[in-house]
Each structure stands twice: as C-alpha cells, then as structure tokens.
Chimera marker file (.cmm) of the C-alpha trace (Angstrom):
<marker_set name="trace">
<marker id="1" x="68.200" y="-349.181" z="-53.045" r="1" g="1" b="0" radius="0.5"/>
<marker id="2" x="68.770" y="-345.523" z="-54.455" r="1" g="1" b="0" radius="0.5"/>
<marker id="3" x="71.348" y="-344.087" z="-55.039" r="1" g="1" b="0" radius="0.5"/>
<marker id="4" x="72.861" y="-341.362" z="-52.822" r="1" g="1" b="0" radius="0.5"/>
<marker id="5" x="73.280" y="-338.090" z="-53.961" r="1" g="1" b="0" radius="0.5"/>
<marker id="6" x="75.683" y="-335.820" z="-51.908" r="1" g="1" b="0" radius="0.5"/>
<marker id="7" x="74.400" y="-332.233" z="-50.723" r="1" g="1" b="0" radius="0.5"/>
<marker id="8" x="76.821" y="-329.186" z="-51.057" r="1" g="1" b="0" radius="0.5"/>
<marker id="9" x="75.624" y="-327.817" z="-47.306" r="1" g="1" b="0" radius="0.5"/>
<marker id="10" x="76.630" y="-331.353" z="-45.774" r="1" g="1" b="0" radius="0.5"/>
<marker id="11" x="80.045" y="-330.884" z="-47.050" r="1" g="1" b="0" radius="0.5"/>
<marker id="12" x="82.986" y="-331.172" z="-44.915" r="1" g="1" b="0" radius="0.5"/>
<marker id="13" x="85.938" y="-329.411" z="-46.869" r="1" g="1" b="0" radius="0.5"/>
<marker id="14" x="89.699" y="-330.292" z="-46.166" r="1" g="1" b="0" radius="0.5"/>
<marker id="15" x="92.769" y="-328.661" z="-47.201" r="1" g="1" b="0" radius="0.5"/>
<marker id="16" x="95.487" y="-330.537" z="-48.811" r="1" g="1" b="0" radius="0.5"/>
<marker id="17" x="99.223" y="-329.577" z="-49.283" r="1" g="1" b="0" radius="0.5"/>
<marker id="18" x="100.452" y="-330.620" z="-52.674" r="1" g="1" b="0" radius="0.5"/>
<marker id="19" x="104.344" y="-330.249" z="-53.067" r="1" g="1" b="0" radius="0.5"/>
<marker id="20" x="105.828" y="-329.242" z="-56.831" r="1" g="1" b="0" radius="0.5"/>
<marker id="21" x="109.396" y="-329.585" z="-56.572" r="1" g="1" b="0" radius="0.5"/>
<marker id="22" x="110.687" y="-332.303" z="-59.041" r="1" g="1" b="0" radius="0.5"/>
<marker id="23" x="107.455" y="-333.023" z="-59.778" r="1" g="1" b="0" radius="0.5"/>
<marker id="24" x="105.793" y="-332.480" z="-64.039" r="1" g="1" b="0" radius="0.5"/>
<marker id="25" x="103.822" y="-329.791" z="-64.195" r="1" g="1" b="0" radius="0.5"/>
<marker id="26" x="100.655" y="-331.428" z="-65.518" r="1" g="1" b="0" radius="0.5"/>
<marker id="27" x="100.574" y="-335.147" z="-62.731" r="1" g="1" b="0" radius="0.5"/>
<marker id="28" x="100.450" y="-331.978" z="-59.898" r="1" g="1" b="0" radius="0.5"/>
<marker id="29" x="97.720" y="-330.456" z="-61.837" r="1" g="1" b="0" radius="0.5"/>
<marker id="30" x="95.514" y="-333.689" z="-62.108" r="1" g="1" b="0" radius="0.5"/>
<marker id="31" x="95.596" y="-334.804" z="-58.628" r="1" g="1" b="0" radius="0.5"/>
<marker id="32" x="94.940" y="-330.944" z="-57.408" r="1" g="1" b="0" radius="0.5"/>
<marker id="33" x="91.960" y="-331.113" z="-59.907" r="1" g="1" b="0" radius="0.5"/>
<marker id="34" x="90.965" y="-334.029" z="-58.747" r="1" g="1" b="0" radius="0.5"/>
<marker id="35" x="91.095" y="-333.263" z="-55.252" r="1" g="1" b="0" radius="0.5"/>
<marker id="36" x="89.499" y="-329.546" z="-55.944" r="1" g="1" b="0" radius="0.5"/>
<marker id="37" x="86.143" y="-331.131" z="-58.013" r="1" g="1" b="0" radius="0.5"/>
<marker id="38" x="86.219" y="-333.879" z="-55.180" r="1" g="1" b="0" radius="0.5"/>
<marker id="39" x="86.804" y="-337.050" z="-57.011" r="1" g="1" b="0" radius="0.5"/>
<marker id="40" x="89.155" y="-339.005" z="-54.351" r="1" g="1" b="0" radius="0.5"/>
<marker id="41" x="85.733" y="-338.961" z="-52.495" r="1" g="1" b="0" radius="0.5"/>
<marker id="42" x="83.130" y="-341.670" z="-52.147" r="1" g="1" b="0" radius="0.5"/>
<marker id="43" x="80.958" y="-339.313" z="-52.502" r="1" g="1" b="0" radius="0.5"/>
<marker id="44" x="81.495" y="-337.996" z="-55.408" r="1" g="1" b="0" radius="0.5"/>
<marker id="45" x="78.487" y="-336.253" z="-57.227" r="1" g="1" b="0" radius="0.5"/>
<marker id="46" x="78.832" y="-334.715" z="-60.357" r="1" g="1" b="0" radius="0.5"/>
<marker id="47" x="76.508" y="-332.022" z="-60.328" r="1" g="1" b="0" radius="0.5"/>
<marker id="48" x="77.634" y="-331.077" z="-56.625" r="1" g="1" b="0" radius="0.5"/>
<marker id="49" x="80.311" y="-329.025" z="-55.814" r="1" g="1" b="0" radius="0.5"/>
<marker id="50" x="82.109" y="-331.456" z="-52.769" r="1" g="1" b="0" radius="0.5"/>
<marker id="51" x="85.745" y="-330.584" z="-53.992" r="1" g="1" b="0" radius="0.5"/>
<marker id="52" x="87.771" y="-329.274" z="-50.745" r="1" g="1" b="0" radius="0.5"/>
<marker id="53" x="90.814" y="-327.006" z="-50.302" r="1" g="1" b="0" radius="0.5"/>
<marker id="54" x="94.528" y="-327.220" z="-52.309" r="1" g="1" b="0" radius="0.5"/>
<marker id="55" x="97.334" y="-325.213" z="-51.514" r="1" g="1" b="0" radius="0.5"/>
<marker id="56" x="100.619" y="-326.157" z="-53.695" r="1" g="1" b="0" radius="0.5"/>
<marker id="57" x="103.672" y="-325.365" z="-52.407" r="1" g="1" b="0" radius="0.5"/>
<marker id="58" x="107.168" y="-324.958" z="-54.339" r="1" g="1" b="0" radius="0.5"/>
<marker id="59" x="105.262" y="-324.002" z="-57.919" r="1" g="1" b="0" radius="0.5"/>
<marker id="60" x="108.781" y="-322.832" z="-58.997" r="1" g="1" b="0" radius="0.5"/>
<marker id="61" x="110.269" y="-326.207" z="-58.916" r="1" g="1" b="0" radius="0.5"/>
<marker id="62" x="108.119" y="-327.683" z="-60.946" r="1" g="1" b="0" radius="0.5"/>
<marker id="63" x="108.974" y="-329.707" z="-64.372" r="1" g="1" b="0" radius="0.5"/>
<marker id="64" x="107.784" y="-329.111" z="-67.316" r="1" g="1" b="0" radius="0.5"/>
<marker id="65" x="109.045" y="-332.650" z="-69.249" r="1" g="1" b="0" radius="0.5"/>
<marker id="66" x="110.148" y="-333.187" z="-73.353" r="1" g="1" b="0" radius="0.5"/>
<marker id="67" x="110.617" y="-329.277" z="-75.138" r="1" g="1" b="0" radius="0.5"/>
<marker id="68" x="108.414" y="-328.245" z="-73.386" r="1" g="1" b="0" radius="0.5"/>
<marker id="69" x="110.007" y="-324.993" z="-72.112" r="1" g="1" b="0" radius="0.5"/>
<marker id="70" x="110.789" y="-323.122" z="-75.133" r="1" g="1" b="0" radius="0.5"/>
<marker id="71" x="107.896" y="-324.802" z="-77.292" r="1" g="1" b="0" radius="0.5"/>
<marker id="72" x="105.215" y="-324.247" z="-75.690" r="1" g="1" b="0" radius="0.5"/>
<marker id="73" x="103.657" y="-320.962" z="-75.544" r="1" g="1" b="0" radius="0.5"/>
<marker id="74" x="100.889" y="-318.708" z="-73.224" r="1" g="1" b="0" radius="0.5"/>
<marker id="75" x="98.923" y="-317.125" z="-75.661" r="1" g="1" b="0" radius="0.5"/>
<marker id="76" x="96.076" y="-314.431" z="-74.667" r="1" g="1" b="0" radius="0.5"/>
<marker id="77" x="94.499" y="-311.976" z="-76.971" r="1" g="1" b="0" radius="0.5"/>
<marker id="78" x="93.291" y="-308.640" z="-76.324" r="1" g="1" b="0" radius="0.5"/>
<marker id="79" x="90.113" y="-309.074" z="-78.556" r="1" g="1" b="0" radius="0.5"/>
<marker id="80" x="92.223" y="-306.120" z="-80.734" r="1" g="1" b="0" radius="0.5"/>
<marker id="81" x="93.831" y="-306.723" z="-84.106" r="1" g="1" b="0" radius="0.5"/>
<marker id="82" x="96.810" y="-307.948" z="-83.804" r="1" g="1" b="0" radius="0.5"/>
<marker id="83" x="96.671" y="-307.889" z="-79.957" r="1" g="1" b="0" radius="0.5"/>
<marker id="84" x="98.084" y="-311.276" z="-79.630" r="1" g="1" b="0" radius="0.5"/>
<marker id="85" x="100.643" y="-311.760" z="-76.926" r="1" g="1" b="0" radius="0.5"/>
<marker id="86" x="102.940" y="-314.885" z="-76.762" r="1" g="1" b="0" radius="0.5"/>
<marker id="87" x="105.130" y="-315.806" z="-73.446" r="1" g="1" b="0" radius="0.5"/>
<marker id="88" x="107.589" y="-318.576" z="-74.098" r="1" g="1" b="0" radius="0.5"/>
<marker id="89" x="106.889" y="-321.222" z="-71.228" r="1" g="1" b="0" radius="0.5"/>
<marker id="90" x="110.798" y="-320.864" z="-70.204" r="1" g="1" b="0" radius="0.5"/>
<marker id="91" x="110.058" y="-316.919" z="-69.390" r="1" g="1" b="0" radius="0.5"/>
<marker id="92" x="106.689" y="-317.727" z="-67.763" r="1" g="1" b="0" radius="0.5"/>
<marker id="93" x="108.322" y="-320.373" z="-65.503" r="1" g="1" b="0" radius="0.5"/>
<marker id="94" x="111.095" y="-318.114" z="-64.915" r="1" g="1" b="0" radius="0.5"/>
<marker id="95" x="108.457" y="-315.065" z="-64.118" r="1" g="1" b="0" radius="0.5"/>
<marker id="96" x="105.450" y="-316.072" z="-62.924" r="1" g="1" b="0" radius="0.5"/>
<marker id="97" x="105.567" y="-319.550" z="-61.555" r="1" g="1" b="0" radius="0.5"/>
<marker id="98" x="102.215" y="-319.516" z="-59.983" r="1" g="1" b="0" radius="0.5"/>
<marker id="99" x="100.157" y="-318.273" z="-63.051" r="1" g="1" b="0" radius="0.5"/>
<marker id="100" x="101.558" y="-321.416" z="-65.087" r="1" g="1" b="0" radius="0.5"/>
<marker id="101" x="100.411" y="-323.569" z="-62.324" r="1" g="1" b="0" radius="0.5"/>
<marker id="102" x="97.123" y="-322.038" z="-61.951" r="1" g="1" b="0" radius="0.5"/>
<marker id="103" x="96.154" y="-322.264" z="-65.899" r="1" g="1" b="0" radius="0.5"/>
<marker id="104" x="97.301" y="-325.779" z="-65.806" r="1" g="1" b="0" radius="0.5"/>
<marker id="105" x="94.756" y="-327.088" z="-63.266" r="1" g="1" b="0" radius="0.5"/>
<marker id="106" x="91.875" y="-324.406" z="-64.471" r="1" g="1" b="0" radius="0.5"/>
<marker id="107" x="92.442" y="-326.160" z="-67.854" r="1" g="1" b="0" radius="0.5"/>
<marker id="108" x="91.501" y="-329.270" z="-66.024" r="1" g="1" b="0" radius="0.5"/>
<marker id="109" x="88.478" y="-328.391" z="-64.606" r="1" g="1" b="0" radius="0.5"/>
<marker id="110" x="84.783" y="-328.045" z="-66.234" r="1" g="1" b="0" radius="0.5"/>
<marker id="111" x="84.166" y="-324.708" z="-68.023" r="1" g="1" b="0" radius="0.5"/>
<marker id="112" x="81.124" y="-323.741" z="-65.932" r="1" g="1" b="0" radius="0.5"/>
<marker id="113" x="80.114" y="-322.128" z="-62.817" r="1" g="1" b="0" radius="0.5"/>
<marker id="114" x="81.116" y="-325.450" z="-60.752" r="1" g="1" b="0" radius="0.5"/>
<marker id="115" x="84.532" y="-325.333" z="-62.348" r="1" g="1" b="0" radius="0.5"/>
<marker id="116" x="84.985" y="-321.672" z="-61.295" r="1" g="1" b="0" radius="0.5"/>
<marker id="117" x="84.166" y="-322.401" z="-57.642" r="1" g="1" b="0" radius="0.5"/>
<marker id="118" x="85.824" y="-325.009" z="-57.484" r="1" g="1" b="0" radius="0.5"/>
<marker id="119" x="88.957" y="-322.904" z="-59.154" r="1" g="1" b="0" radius="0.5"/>
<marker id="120" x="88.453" y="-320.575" z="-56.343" r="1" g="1" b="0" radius="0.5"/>
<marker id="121" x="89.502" y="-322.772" z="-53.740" r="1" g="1" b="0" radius="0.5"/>
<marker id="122" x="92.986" y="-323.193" z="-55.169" r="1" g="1" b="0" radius="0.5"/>
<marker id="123" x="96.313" y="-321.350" z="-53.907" r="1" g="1" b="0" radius="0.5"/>
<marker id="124" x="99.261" y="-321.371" z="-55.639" r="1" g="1" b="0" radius="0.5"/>
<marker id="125" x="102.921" y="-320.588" z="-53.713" r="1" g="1" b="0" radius="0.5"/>
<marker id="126" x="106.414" y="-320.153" z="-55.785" r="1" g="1" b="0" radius="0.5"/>
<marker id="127" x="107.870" y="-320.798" z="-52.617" r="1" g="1" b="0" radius="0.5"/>
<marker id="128" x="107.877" y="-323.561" z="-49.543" r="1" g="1" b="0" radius="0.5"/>
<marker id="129" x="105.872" y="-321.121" z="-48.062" r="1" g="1" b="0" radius="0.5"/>
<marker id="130" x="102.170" y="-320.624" z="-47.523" r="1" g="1" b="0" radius="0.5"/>
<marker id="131" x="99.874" y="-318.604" z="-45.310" r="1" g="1" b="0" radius="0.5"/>
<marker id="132" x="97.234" y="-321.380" z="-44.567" r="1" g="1" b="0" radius="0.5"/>
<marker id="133" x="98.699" y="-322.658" z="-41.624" r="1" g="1" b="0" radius="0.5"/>
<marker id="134" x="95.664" y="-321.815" z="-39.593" r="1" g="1" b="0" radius="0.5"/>
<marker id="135" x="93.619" y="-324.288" z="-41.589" r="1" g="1" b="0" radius="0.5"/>
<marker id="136" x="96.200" y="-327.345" z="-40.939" r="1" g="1" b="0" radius="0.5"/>
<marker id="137" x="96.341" y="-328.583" z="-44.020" r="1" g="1" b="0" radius="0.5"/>
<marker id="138" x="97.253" y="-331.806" z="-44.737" r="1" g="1" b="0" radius="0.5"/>
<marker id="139" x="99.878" y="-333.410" z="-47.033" r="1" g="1" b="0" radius="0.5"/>
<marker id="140" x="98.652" y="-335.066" z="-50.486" r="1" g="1" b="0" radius="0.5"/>
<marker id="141" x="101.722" y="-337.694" z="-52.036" r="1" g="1" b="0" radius="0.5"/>
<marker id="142" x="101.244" y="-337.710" z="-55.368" r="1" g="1" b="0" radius="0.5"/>
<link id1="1" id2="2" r="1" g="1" b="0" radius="0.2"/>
<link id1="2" id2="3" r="1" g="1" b="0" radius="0.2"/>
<link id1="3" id2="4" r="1" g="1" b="0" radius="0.2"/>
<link id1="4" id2="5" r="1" g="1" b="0" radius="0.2"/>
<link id1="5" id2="6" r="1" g="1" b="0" radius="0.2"/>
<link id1="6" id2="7" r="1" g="1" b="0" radius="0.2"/>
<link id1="7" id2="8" r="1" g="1" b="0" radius="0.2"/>
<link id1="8" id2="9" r="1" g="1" b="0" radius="0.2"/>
<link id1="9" id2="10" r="1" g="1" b="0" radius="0.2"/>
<link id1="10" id2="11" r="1" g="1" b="0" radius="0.2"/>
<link id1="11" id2="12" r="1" g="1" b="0" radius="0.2"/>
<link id1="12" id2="13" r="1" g="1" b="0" radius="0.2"/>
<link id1="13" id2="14" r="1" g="1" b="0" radius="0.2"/>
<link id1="14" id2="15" r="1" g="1" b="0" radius="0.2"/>
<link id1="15" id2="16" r="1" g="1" b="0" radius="0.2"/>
<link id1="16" id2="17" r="1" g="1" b="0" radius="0.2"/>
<link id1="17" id2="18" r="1" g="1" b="0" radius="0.2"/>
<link id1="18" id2="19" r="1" g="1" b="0" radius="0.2"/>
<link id1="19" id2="20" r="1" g="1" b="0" radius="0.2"/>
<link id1="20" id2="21" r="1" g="1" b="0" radius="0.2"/>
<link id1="21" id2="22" r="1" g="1" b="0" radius="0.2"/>
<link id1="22" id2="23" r="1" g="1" b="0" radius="0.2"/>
<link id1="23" id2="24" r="1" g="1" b="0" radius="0.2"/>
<link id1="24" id2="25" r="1" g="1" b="0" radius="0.2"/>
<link id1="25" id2="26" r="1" g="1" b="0" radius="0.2"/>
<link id1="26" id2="27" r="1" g="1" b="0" radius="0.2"/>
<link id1="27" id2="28" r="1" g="1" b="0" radius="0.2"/>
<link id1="28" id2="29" r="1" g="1" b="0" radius="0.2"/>
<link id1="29" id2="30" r="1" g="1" b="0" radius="0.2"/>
<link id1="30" id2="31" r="1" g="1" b="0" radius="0.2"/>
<link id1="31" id2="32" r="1" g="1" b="0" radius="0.2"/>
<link id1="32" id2="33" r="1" g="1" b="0" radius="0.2"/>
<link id1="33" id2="34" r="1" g="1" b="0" radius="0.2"/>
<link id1="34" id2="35" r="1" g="1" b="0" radius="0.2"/>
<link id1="35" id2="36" r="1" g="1" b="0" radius="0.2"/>
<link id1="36" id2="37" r="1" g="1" b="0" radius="0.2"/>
<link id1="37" id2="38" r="1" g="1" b="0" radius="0.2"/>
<link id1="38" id2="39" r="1" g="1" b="0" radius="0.2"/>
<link id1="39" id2="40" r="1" g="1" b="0" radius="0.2"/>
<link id1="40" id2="41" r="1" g="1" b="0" radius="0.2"/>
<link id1="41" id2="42" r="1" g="1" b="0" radius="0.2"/>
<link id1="42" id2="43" r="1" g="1" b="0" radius="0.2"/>
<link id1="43" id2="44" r="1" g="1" b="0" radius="0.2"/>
<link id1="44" id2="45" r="1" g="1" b="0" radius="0.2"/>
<link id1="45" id2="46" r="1" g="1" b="0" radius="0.2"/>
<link id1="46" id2="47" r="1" g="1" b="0" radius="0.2"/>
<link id1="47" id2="48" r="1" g="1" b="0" radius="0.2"/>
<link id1="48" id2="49" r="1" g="1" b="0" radius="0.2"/>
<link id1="49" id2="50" r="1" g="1" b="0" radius="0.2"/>
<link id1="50" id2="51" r="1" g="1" b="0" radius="0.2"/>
<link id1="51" id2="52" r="1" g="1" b="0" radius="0.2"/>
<link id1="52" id2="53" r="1" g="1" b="0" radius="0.2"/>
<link id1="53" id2="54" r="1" g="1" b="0" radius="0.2"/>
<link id1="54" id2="55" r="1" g="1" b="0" radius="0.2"/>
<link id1="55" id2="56" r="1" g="1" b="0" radius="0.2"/>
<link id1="56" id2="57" r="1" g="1" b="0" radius="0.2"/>
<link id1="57" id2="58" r="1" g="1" b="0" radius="0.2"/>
<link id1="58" id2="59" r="1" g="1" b="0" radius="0.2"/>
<link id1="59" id2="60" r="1" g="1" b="0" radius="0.2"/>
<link id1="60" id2="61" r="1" g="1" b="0" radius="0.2"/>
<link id1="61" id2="62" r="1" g="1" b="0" radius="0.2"/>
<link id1="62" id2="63" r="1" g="1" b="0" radius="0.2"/>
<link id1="63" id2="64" r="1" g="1" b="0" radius="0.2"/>
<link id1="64" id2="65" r="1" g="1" b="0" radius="0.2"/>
<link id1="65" id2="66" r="1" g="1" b="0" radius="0.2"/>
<link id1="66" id2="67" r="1" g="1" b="0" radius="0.2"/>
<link id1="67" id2="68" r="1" g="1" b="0" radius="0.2"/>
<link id1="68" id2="69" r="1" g="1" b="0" radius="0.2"/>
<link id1="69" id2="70" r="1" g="1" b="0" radius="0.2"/>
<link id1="70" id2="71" r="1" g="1" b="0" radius="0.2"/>
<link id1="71" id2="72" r="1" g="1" b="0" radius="0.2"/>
<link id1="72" id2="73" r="1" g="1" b="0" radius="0.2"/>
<link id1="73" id2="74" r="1" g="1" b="0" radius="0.2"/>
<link id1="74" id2="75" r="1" g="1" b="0" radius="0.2"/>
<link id1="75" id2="76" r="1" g="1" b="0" radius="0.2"/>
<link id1="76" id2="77" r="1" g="1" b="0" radius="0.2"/>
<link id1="77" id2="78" r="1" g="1" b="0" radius="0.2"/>
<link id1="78" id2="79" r="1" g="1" b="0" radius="0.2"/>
<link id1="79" id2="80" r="1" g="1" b="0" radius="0.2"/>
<link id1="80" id2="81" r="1" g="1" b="0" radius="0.2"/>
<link id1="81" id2="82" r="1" g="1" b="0" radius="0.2"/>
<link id1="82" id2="83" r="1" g="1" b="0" radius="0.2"/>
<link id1="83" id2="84" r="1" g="1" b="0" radius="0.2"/>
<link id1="84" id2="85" r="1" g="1" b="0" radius="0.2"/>
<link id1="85" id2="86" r="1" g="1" b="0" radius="0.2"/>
<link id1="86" id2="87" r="1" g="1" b="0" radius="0.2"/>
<link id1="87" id2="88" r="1" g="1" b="0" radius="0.2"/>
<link id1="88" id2="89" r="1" g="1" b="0" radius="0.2"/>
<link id1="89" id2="90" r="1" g="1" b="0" radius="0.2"/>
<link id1="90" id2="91" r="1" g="1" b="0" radius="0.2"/>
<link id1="91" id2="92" r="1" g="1" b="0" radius="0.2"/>
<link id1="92" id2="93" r="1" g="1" b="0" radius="0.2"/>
<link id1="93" id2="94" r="1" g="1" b="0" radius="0.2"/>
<link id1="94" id2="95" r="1" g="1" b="0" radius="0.2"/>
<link id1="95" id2="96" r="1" g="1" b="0" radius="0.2"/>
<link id1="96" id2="97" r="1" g="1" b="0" radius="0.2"/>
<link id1="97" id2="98" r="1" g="1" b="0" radius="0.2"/>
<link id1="98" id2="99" r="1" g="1" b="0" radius="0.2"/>
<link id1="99" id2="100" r="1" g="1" b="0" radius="0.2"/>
<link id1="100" id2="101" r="1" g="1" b="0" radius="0.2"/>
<link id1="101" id2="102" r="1" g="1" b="0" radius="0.2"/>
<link id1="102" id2="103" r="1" g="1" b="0" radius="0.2"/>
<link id1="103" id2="104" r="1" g="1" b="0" radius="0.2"/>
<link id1="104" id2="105" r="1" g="1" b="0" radius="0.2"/>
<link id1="105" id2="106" r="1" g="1" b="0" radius="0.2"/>
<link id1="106" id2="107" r="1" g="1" b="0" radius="0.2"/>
<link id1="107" id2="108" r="1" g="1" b="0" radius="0.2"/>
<link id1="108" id2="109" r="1" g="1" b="0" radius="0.2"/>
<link id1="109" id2="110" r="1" g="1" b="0" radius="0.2"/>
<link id1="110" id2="111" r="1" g="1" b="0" radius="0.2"/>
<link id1="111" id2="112" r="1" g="1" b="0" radius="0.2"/>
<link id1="112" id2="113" r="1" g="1" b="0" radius="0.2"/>
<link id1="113" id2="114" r="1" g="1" b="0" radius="0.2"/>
<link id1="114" id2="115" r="1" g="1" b="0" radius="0.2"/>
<link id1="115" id2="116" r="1" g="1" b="0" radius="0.2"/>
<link id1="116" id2="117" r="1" g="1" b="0" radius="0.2"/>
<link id1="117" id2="118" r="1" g="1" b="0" radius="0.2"/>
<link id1="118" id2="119" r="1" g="1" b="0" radius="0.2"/>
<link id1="119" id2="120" r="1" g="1" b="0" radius="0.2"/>
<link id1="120" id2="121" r="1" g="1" b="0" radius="0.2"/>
<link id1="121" id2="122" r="1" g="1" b="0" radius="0.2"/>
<link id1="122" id2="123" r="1" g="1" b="0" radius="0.2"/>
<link id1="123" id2="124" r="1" g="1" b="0" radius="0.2"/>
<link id1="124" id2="125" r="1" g="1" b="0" radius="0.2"/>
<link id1="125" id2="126" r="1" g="1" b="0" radius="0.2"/>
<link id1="126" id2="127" r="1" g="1" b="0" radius="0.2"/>
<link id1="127" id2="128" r="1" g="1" b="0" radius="0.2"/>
<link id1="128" id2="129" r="1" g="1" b="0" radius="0.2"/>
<link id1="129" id2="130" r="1" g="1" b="0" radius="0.2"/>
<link id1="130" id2="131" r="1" g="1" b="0" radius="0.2"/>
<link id1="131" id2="132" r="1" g="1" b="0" radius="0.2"/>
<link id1="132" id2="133" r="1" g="1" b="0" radius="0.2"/>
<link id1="133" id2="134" r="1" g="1" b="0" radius="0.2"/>
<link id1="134" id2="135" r="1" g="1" b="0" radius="0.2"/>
<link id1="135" id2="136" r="1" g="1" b="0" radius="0.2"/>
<link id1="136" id2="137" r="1" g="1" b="0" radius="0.2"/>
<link id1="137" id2="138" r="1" g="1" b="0" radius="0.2"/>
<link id1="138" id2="139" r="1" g="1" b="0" radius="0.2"/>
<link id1="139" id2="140" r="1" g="1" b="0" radius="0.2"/>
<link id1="140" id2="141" r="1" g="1" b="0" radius="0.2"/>
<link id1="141" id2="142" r="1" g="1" b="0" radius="0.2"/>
</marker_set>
C-alpha cells in the first residue's frame, strides 16, 4: 500500500473564524497556524500547501499572559546604524492590535515560500467585525 500524497489543485479550502477575546495571544496563534499549513487535516502533506482560510476576529482582546506587556518588545531594524526601533508590547497592543497578531502566527509558520502562502491566507480584525461574510466562514473553538 503507498502512501498518499495530497495534490495542491485537489484542494478544497475552508475558512475558519477564530475568536481572540480572553483568549493568550500565542494558543490563537497555534491553532490559526495549524489550521493555515493544514495540519487538522488527514491529509496533511508536508511539502503541499493544503492549509485553508483564517479570519480572527476581536485581535484587540487578546491576552498576552505573565509580563508580558511591558517586557516584551517588537524590534525591527532599518539595516542603518543605529536604526533600531523598539515598541513596548503594551503600546503595540494598544496601537496596532492586528500587526501583533499577525507576527505571532507568521513566527509560527515555515520560513519559505510555503510559509508565505500560506501567511497570505490569513486576516486579522481588531474588531468583531470582518468582511468575509461572503465566504461563510465557519467557527474554530479553540
């Protein structure tokens, strides 16, 4: 018996609603990365992009647990000397809820090309809001 190999063109994508409010930061992240590369599937290949659709909803409500907030930091550098800029996580939260969100799950994913298409399937909402509703999405419990 060999083993069977899933196809990208026979892929049937879904989208899934995950919900942030009350929720840590990084358990939303996982199952959205899981659900993006398409691991809750049977079949699962790794070389195969058969990830499907997440939206997350309420990306503002999310918790960040421990110190978190004002230890941990967003660094980026400009490639520049001495063009490194620091955002406290309490500030980022506080600004930009969805960018937090989105570099938590892209952290989560492979560094390749099958990482970044998968990565380009994810939506990220501050609010309860979301414009998908055309694709009737359903909801993922984490």
């Amino acid at each position: 018996m060999s083993t069977y190999m899933a196809k990208a063109e026979t892929v049937e994508r879904k989208w899934y609603v995950i919900d942030a409010a009350g929720k840590p930061m990084g358990k939303t992240a996982v199952a959205a990365a899981n659900i993006l590369r398409g691991k809750h599937r049977p079949e699962f290949t790794p070389h195969v992009d058969c990830g499907e659709y997440v939206i997350i909803i309420n990306a503002k409500d999310a918790v960040l647990t421990g110190n978190k907030m004002t230890q941990k930091y967003y660094r980026r550098h400009s490639g520049y000397i001495g063009g490194l800029k620091e955002v406290q996580y309490k500030t980022l939260m506080a600004t930009k809820p969805e960018l937090a969100m989105e570099l938590a799950v892209k952290g989560m994913l492979p560094h390749n090309t099958l990482g970044a298409k998968s990565f380009s399937r994810l939506k990220v909402y501050a609010g309860a809001e979301h414009g998908q509703a055309a694709q009737k999405p359903e909801t993922y419990e984490i």
